[in-house]
Backbone as CSV, one residue per row, in Angstrom:
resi,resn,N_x,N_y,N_z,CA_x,CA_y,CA_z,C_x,C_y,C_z
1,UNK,-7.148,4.651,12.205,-7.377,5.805,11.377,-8.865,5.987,11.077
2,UNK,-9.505,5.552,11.992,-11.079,6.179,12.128,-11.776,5.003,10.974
3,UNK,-12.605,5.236,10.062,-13.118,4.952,8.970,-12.781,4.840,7.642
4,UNK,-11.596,5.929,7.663,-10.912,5.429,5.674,-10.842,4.480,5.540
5,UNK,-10.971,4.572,4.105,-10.755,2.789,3.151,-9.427,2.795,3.821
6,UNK,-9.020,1.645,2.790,-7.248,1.145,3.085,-7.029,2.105,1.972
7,UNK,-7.578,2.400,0.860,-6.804,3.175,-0.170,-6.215,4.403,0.329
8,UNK,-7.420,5.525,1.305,-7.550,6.465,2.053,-6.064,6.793,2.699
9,UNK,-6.282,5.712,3.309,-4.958,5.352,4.530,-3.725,5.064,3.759
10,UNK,-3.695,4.286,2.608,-2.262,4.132,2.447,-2.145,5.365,1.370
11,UNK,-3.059,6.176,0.930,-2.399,7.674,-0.031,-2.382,8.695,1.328
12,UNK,-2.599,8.546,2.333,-2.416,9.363,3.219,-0.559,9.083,3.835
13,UNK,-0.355,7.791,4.013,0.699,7.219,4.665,1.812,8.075,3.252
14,UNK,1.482,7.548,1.805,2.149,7.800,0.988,2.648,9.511,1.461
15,UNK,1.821,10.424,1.074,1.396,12.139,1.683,2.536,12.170,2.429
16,UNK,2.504,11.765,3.426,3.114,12.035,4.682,4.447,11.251,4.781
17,UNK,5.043,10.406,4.154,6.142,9.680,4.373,6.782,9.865,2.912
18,UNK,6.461,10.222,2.247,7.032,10.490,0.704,7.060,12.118,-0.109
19,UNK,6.554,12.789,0.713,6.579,14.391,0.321,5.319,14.126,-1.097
20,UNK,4.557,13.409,-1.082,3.592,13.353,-2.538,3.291,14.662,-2.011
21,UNK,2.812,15.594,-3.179,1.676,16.649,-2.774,1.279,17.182,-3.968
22,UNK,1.173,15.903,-4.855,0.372,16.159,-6.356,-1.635,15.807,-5.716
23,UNK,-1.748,16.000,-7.140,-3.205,15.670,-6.807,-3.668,14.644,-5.910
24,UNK,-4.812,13.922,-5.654,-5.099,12.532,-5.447,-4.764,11.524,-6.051
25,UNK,-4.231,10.627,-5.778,-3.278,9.719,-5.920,-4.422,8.543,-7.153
26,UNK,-4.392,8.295,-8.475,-5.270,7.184,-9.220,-5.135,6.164,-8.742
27,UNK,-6.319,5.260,-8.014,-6.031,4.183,-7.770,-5.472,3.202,-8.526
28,UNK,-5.574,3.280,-9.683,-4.574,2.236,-10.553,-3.583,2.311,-11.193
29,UNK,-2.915,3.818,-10.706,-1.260,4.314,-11.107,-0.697,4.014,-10.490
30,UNK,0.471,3.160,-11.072,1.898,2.257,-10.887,2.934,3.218,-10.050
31,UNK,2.942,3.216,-8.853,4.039,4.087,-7.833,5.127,4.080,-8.439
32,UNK,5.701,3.139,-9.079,7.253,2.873,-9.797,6.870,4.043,-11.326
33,UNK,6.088,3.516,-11.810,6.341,4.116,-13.110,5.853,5.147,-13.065
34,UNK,5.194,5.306,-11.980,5.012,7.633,-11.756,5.955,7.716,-10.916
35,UNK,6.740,7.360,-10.264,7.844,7.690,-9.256,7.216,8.274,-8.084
36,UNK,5.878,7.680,-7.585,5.299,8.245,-6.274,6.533,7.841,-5.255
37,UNK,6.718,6.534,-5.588,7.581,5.344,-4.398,8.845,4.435,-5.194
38,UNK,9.605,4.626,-4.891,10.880,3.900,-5.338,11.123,2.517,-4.396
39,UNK,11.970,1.602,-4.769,11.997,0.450,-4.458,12.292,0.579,-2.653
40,UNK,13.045,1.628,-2.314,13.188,1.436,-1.086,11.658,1.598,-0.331
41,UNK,11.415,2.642,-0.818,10.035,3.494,-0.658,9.004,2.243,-0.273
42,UNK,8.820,0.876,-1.044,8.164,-0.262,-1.169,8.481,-1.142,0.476
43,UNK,9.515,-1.367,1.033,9.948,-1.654,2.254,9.276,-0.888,3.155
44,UNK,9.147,0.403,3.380,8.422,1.551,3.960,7.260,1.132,4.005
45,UNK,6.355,1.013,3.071,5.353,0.786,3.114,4.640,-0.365,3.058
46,UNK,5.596,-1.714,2.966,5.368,-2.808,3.546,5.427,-2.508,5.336
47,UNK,5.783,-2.005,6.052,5.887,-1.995,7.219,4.852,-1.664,7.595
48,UNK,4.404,-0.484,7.145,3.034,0.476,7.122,2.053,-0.394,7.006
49,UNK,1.640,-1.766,6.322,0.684,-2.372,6.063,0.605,-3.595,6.841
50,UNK,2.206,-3.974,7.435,2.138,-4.820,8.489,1.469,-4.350,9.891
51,UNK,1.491,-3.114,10.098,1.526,-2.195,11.137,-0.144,-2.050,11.295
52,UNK,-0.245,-1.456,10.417,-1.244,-1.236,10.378,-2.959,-2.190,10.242
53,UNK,-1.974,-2.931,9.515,-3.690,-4.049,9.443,-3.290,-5.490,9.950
54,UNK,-2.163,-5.799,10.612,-1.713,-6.663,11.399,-1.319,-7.819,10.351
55,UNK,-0.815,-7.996,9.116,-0.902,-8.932,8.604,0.642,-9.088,8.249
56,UNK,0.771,-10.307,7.811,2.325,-10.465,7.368,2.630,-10.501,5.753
57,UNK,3.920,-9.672,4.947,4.039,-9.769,3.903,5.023,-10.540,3.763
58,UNK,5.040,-11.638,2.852,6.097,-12.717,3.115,7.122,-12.120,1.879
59,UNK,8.179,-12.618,1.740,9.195,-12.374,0.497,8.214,-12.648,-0.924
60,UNK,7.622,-13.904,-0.988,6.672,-13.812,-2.073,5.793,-12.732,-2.648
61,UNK,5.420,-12.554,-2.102,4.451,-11.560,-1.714,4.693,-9.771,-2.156
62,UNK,6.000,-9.517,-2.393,6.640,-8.158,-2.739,6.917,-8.159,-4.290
63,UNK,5.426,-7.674,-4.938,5.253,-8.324,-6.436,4.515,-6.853,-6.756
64,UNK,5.039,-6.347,-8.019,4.013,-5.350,-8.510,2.420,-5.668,-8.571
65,UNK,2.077,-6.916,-8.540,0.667,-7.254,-9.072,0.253,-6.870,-7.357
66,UNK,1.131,-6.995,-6.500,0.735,-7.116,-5.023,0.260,-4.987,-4.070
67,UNK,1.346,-5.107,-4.759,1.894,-3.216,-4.031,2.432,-2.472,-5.221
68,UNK,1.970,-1.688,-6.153,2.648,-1.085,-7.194,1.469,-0.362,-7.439
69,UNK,-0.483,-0.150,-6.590,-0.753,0.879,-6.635,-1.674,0.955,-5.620
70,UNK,-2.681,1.728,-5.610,-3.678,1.941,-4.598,-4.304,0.784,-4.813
71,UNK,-5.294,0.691,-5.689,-6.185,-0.761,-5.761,-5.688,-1.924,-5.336
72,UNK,-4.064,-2.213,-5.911,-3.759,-2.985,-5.788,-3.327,-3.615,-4.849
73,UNK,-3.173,-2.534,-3.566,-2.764,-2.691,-2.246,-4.129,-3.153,-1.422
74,UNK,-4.975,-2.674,-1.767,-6.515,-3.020,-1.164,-7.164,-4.210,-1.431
75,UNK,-6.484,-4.924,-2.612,-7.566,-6.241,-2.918,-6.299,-6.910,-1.635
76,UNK,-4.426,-7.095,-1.774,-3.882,-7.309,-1.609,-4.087,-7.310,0.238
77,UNK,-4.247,-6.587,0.727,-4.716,-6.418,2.082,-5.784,-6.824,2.692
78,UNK,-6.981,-7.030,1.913,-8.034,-8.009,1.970,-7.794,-9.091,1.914
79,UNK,-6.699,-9.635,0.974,-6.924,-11.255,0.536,-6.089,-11.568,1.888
80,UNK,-5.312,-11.042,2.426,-4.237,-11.221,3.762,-5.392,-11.185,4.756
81,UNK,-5.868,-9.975,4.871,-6.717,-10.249,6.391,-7.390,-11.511,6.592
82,UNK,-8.445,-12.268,5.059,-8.999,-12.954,4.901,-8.524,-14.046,5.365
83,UNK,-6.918,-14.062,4.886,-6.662,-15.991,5.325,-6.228,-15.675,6.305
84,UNK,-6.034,-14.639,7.210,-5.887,-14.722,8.423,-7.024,-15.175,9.402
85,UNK,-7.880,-15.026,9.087,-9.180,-14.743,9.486,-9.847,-16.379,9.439
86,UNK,-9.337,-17.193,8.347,-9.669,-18.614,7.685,-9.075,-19.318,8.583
């Protein structure tokens, strides 16, 4: 996807796989508690992040602190590439 952040990319993925078509998405608003993404919605976009940045999300790993917003998907996708990378 060219140059977007990961935030870029996953409110774009959101856009397009979830009918969003409110404003720009706050990086630190809770998908569950604005109802961007519902629990299934979270599976979806675990795939999307496997897919996309090659990394694996283990069962642990499917934690609001992990995927529940933009930011939080970006430190979360960093710290994965990283120990991949280690």
């Amino acid at each position: 996807m060219g140059d977007l952040t990961i935030q870029q990319q996953v409110e774009q993925f959101i856009r397009d796989n979830f009918f969003y078509e409110g404003d720009a998405i706050d990086p630190n608003a809770s998908f569950i508690e604005t109802g961007i993404i519902d629990s299934t919605g979270v599976l979806e976009l675990v795939a999307f992040l496997e897919d996309t940045w090659g990394i694996k999300v283990a069962n642990e790993d499917l934690t609001p602190e992990n995927l529940d917003s933009l930011a939080k998907i970006e430190g979360f996708v960093q710290r994965k590439m990283a120990e991949a990378r280690a």
